[in-house]
C-alpha positions in Angstrom: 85.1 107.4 118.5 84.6 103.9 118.9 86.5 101.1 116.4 86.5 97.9 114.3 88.7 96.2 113.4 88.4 95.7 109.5 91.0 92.8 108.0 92.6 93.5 104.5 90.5 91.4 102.7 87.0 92.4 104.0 88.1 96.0 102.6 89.0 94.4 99.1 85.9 92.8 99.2 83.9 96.0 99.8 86.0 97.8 97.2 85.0 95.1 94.3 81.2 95.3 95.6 79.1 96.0 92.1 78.1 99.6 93.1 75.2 101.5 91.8 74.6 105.1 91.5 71.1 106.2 93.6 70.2 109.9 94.9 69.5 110.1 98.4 65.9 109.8 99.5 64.4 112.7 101.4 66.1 115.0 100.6 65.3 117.5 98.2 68.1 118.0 95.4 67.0 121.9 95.2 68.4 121.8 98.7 72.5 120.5 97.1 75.0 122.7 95.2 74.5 123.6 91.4 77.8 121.7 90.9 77.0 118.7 92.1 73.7 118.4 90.3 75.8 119.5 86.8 78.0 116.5 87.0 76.0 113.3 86.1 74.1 113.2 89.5 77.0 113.5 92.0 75.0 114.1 94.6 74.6 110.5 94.9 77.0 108.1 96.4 77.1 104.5 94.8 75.3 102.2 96.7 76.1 98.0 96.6 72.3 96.3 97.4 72.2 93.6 95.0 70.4 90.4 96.2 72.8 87.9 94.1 75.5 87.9 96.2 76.8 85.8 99.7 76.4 88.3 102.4 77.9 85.8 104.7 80.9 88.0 105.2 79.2 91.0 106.8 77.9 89.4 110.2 81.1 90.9 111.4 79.6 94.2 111.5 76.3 93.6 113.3 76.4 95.3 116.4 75.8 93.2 119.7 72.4 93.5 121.1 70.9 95.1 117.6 67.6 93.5 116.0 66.5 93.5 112.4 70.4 95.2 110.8 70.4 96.3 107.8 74.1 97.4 106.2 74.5 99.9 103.2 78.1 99.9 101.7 78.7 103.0 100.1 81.5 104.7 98.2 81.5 108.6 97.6 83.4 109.7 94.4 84.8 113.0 94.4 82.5 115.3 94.0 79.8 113.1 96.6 78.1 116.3 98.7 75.0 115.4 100.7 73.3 118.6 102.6 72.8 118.2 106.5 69.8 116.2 107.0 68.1 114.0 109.4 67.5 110.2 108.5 63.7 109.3 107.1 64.2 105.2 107.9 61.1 105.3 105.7 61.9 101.7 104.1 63.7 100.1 106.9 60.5 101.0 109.8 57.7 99.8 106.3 60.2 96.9 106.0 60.6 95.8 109.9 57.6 97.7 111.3 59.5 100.0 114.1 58.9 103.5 114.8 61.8 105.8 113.4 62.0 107.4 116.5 64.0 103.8 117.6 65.9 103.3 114.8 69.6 103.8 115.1 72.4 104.2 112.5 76.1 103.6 112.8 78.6 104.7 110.0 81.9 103.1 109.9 85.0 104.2 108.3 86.0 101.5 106.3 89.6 103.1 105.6 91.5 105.7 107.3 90.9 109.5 106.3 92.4 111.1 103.1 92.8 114.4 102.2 88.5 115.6 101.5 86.9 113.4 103.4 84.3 115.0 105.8 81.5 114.3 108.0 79.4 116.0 110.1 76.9 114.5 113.2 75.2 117.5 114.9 77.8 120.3 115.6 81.1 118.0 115.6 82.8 117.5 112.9 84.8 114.1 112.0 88.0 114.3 110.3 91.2 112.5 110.3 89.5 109.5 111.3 91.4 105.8 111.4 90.0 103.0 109.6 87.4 100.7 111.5 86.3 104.0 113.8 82.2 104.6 113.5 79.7 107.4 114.9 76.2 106.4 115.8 72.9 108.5 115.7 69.3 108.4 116.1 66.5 109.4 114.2 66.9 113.3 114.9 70.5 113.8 114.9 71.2 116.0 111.5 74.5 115.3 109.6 76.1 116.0 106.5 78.9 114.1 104.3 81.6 115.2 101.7 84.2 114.3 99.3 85.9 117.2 98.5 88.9 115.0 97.9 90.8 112.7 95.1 90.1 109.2 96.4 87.0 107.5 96.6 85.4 107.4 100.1 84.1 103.7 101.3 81.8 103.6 104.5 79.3 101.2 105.9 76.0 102.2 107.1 74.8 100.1 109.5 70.7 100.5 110.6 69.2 99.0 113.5 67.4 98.9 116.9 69.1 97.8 120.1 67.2 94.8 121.2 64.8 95.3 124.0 
C-alpha cells in the first residue's frame, strides 16, 4: 500500500468534524444484514459535509495530478457494515460532468488498524493497516467495508480524475 503522512493534529481535527449519519446511495439496504438495519440505521457511516466550515486544512490530501477532488471524511461506529459494491459517482460525474468510467477513488486510513476494522477491494483483503496507508480504485472495482470492532473507524475518501 501506498502512505501519507497524517500529523497529530490533522487527525484531532477529523475526529471533532460534526458528523452526520447518511445511508449509502446505491446500494439497496435489502442487500445488508438484518442486524445492522435493527440498530438505528447502522448501515450507515457518519459522514462530515457541512459547507460552514474552513476546508483549508485538507489540500494536503489532494493527490498530485487529480482534477475536480472531492474528500468524504467518514467514521464507522461499531456495527458500520456496507455489502460489496461498486461505486455509482452519480453526484460527483452530475456535479463535474465526467464519465464514471474515469473517476477514481482513494481511501486513506486515517489511523492505524484496531481490532474489527476490515476492507475489502476486489479479492484482497486490507487489514492491519498503518495509519496514513490508502487503496485506490476505479469505477468497477467492488469492495466492501466493516467495523466489527470497539473503536470508531475514521477514513478519508478521496474522489477524482487524474488530470489529462
Amino acid at each position: 500500500m501506498h502512505r501519507i503522512d497524517i500529523p497529530k493534529h490533522i487527525l484531532e481535527t477529523v475526529k471533532n468534524l460534526p458528523y452526520n449519519k447518511a445511508p449509502h446511495m446505491g446500494v439497496d439496504a435489502s442487500r445488508y444484514p438484518a442486524i445492522c438495519l435493527d440498530q438505528n440505521s447502522q448501515y450507515s457511516s457518519d459522514h462530515a459535509i457541512k459547507d460552514d466550515i474552513d476546508w483549508t486544512w485538507t489540500k494536503m490530501f489532494e493527490p498530485d495530478g487529480w482534477v475536480d477532488v472531492g474528500l468524504s471524511f467518514d467514521k464507522a461506529d461499531p456495527g458500520y457494515i456496507i455489502p460489496k459494491h461498486k461505486d455509482h459517482f452519480q453526484n460527483y460525474c452530475d456535479r463535474f460532468g465526467h464519465d464514471r468510467t474515469d473517476v477514481k477513488r482513494r481511501l486513506v486510513f486515517l489511523e492505524d488498524w484496531q481490532d474489527g476494522h476490515y476492507f475489502q477491494l476486489e479479492d484482497t483483503v486490507y487489514h492491519h493497516w498503518s495509519q496514513g496507508e490508502w487503496v485506490e480504485w476505479n469505477s468497477e472495482a467492488l469492495h466492501m467495508g466493516a467495523n466489527i470492532g470497539s473503536e470508531p473507524r475514521y477514513t478519508l475518501q478521496i474522489t477524482g480524475v487524474r488530470d489529462v
